[in-house]
ROTORMAR-957841 format. One record per residue (C-alpha): z, y, x; residue number from 0; chain; residue in three letters. Coordinates in Angstrom, 3 decimals. Layout:
BEGIN
NODE;zz;yy;xx;sese;zavex;drendren
NODE;Z;Y;X;NUM;A;ALA
...
***
This chain:
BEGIN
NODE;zz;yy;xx;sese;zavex;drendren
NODE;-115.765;-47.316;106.319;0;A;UNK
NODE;-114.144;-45.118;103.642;1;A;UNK
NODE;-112.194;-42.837;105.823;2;A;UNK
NODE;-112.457;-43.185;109.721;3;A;UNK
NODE;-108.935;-44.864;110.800;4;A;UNK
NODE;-107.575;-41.853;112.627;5;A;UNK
NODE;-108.018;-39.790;108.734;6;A;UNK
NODE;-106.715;-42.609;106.800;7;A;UNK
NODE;-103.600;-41.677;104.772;8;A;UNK
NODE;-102.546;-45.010;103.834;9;A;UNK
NODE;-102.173;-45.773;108.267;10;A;UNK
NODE;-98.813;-45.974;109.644;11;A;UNK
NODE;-97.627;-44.694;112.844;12;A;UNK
NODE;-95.242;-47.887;113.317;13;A;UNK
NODE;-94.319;-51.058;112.114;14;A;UNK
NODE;-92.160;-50.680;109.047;15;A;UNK
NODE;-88.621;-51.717;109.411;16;A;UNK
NODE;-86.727;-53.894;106.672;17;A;UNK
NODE;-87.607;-55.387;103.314;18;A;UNK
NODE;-87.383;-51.631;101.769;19;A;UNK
NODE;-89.840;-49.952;103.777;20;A;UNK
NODE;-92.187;-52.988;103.641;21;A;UNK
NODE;-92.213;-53.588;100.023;22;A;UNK
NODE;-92.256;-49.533;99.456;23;A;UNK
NODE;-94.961;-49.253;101.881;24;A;UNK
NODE;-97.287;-51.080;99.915;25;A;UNK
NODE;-96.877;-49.906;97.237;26;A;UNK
NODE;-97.534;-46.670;98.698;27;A;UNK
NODE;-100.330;-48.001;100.244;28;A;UNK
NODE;-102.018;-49.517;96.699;29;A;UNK
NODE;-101.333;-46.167;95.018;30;A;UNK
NODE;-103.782;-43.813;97.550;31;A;UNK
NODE;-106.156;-46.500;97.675;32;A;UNK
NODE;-106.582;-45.647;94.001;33;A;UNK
NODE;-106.834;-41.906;94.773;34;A;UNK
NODE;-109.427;-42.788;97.406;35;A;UNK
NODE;-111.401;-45.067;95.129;36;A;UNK
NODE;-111.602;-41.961;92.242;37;A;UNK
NODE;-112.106;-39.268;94.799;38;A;UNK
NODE;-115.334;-36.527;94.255;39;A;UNK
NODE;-116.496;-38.267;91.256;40;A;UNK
NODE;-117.150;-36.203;87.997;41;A;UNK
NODE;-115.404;-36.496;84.804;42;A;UNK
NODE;-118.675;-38.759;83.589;43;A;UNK
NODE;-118.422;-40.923;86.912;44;A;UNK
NODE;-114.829;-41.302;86.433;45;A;UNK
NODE;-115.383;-42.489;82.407;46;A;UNK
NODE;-118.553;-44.802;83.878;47;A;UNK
NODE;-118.128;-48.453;82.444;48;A;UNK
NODE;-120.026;-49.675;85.481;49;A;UNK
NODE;-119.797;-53.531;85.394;50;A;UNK
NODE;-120.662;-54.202;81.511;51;A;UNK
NODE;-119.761;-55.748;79.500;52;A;UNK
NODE;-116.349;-54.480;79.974;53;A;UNK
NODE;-114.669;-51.058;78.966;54;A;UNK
NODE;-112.953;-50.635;82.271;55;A;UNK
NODE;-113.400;-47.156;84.097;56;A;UNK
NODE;-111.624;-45.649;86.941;57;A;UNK
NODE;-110.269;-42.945;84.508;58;A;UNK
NODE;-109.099;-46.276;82.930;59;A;UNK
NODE;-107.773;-47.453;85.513;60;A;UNK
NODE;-105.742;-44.283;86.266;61;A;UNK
NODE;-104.582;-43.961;82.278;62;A;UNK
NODE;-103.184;-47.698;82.903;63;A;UNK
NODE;-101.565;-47.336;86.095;64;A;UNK
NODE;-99.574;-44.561;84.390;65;A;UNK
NODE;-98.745;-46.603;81.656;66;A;UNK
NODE;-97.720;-49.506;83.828;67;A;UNK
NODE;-95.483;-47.176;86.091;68;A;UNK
NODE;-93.658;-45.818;83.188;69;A;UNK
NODE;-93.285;-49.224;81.493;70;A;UNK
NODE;-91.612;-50.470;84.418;71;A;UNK
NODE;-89.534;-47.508;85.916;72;A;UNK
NODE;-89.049;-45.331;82.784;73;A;UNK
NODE;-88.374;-48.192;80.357;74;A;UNK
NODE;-87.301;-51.414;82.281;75;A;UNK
NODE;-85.701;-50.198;85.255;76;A;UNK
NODE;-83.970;-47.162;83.786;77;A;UNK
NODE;-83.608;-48.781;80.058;78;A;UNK
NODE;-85.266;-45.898;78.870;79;A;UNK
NODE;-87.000;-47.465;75.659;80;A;UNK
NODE;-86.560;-45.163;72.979;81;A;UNK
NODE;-89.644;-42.797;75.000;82;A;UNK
NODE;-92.942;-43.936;73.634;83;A;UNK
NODE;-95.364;-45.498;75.872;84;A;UNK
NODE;-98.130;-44.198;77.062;85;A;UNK
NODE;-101.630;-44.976;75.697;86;A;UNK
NODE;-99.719;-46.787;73.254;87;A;UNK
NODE;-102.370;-47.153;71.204;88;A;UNK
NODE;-105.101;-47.912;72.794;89;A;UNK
NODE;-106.120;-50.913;75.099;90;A;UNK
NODE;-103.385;-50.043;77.508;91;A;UNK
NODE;-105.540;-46.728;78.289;92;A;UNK
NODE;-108.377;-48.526;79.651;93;A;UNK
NODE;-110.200;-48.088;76.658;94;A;UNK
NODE;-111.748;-44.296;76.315;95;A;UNK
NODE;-114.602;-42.553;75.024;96;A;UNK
NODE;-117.090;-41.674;78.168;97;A;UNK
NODE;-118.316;-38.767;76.429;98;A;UNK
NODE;-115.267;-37.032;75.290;99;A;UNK
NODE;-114.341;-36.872;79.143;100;A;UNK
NODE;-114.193;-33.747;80.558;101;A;UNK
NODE;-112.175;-31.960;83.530;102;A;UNK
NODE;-109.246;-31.486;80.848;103;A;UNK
NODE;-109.020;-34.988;80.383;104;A;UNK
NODE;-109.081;-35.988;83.779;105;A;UNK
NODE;-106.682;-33.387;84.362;106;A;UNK
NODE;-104.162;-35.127;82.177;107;A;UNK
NODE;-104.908;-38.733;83.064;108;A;UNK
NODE;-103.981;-37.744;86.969;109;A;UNK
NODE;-100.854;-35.247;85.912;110;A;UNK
NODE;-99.184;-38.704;83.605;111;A;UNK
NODE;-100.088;-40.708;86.407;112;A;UNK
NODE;-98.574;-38.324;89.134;113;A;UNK
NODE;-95.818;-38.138;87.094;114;A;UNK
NODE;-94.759;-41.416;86.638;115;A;UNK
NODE;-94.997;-42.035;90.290;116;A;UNK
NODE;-93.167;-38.979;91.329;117;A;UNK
NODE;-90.427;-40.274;88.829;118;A;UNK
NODE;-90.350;-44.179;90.018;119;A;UNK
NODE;-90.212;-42.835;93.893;120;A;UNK
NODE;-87.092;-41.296;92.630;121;A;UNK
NODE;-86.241;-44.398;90.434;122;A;UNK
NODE;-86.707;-46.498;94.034;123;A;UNK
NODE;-84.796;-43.873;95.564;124;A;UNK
NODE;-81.734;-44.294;93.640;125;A;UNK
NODE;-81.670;-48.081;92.742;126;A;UNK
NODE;-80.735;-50.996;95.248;127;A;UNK
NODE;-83.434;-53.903;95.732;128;A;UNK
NODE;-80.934;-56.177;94.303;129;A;UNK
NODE;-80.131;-54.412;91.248;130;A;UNK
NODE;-80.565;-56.704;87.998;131;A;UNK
NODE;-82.531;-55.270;84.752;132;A;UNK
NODE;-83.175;-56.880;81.796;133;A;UNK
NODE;-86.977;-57.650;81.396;134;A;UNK
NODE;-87.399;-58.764;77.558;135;A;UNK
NODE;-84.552;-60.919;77.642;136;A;UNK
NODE;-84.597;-62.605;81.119;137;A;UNK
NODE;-82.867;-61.030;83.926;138;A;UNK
NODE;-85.179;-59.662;86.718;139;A;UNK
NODE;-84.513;-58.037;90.247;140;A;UNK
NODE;-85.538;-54.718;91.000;141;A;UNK
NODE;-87.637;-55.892;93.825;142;A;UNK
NODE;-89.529;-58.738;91.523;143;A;UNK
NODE;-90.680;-55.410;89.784;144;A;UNK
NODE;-91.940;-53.971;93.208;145;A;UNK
NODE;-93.754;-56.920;93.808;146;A;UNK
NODE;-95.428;-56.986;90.809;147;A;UNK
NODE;-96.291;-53.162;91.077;148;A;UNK
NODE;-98.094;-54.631;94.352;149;A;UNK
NODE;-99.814;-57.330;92.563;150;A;UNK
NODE;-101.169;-55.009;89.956;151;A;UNK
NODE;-102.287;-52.078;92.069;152;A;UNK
NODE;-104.007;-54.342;94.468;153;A;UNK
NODE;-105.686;-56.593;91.550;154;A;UNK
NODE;-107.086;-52.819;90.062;155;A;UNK
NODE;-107.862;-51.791;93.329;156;A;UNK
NODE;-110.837;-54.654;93.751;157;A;UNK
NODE;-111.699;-53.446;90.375;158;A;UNK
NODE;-112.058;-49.709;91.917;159;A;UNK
NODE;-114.044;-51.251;94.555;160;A;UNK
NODE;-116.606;-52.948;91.981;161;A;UNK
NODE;-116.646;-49.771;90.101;162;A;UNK
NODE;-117.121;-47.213;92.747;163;A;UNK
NODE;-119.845;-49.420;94.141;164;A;UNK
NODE;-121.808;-49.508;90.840;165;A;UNK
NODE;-121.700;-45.649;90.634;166;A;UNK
NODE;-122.811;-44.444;94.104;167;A;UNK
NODE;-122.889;-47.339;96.608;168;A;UNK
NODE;-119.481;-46.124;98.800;169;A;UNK
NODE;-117.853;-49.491;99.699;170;A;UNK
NODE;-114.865;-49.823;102.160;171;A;UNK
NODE;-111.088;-49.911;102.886;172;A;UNK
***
């Protein structure tokens, strides 16, 4: 096991209550496993492209996330898209250069990434499940968004699996 249960900080104390709390929760959930995944690697374990032939890192993976949080809370939810988007020209900010990665970089990959999150907890916060936002063109609940937030931390969180596994072997929750 990663963690033993009893020092896992994705474990809850109690069921969760309501459609909120649930969808929220796993969110949550998705976003340490990420953390957990990149934990006590180096800058050059972090920039590894472990499963060639692809260009996908877990600094990658961490550059994307932030991207994907701010292009759904920043600029969908919030209708916020006159702010550039992250990475915006690159492959979505998987793609990187393994040896220009140092702490600095790393640095700034987890600060955008913290902040987006910090800002769509507040976005969550502040917005009703049922709220409708435009999603280029087609109307979309706020909680099809959450959902999809799910589905895309939990598909790049069996990526962070594959990845961590190539670089030293740790496996688990």
């Amino acid at each position: 096991m990663w963690l033993p249960a009893d020092q896992d900080p994705r474990m809850q104390d109690a069921p969760t209550k309501g459609e909120r709390e649930c969808l929220v929760g796993y969110l949550e959930h998705y976003r340490t496993t990420i953390e957990l995944k990149c934990d006590g690697l180096t800058p050059e374990q972090l920039a590894s492209r472990s499963v060639p032939p692809s260009t996908m890192s877990l600094l990658g993976l961490v550059r994307h996330m932030a991207r994907v949080e701010q292009s759904w809370f920043r600029r969908v939810i919030d209708q916020r898209m006159d702010i550039p988007r992250l990475f915006q020209d690159e492959d979505g900010g998987f793609e990187l250069d393994p040896d220009a990665v140092d702490e600095a970089a790393v640095a700034e990959a987890w600060a955008l990434w913290r902040d987006e999150v910090a800002h769509a907890r507040e976005v969550l916060d502040r917005t009703d499940l049922d709220a409708v936002v435009d999603v280029h063109g087609s109307p979309s609940e706020v909680r099809d968004i959450i959902v999809h937030m799910i589905e895309e931390y939990a598909r790049h969180a069996g990526h962070a699996d594959l990845l961590r596994e190539c670089l030293d072997g740790r496996t688990g929750q």
